[in-house]
N, C-alpha and C positions, 0 to 999 in steps of 0.2 A: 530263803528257799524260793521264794515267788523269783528272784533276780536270777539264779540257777535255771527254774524253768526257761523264762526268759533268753537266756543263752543258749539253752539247748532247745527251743523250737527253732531260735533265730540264724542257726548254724547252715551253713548253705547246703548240707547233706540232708537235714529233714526238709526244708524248702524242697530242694530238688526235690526227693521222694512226692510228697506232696502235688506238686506238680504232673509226674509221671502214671499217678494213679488217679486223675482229675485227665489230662490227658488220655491215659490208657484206657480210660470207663468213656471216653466218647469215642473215642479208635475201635472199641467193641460195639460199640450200637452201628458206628456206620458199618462194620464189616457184617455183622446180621443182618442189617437190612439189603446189602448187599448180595447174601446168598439168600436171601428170603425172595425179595423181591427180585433180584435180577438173575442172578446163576440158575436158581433153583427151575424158575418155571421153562427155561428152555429144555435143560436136562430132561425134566417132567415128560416135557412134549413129544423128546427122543426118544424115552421110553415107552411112548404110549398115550399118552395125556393122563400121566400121573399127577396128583398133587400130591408132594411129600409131608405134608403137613397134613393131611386127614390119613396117612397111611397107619392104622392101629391094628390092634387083636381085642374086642370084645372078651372079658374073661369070663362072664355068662355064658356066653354062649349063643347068643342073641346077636344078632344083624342091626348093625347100625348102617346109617346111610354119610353120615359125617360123624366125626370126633364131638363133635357140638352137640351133635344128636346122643350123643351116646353120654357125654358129662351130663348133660340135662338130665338124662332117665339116672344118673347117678350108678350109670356100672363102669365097675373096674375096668379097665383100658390099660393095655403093655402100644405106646404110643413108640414104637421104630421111625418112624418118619421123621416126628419131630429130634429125635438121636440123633436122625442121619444127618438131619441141618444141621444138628449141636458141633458134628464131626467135620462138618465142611466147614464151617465158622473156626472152630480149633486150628483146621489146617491151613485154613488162610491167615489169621491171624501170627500162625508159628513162621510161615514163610515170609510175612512181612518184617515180622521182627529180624527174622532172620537174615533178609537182606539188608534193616538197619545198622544191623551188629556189622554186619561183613561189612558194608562201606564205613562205618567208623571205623573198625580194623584196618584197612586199608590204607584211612587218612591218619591214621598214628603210626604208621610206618615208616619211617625215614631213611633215607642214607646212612649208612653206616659213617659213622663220626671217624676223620682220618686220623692215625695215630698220632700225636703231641710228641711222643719220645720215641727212642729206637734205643737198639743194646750196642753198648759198647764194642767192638769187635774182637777188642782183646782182654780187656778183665767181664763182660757182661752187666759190666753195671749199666742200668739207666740212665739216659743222658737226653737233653730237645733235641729233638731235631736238627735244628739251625747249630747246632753243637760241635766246631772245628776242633776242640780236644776237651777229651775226658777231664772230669775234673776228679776221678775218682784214681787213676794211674795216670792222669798228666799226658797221655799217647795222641800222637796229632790223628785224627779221625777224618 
């Protein structure tokens, strides 16, 4: 059983996977820190000198001055800001992927492979190319 396991971590499909999700979990940090730190605060400024990260709804009913302020006192918070970053993270991350896909698509693309055979002209049977008579009616081609 242990020699089973064995073969099947060491199969190049879980490898891969492995990789991809070791991978993929640092391609997500750098892409939020990305819209955290660099996307985010310009938008912010275009709309006003927002920060989307303290952007909340106190559920008391209570005036917070930051998000910070308001976990500390321990009231419910519906936190949209922090969503809206979740969603620009989402969509960058989907467009990246999405461009790796398409260039790999792309690069597995080939030429269409030229025919090896051709049909006979007079019985239809298959014959190469390079083929001066059938060998299926014997007819010079």
């Amino acid at each position: 059983m242990l020699k089973e396991f064995k073969e099947f971590v060491m199969r190049g499909n879980v490898l891969d996977l492995a990789v991809g999700i070791v991978i993929g979990a640092a391609f997500g940090k750098i892409i939020a820190s990305f819209v955290e730190d660099i996307l985010m605060p310009p938008i912010g400024m275009l709309l006003g000198k927002v920060d989307f990260s303290n952007l909340f709804v106190s559920l008391r009913g209570v005036h917070y001055d930051t998000l910070a302020a308001a976990k500390a006192a321990g009231a419910p918070t519906v936190n949209y800001g922090i969503f809206f970053n979740n969603v620009f993270n989402f969509l960058i991350v989907a467009f990246a992927i999405f461009l790796v896909i398409r260039s790999a698509n792309r690069m597995k693309r080939q030429a269409p492979a030229t025919a090896a055979t051709k049909p006979c002209p007079f019985c239809l049977s298959t014959i190469p190319l390079q083929a001066t008579k059938c060998a299926h009616c014997t007819s010079a081609v």
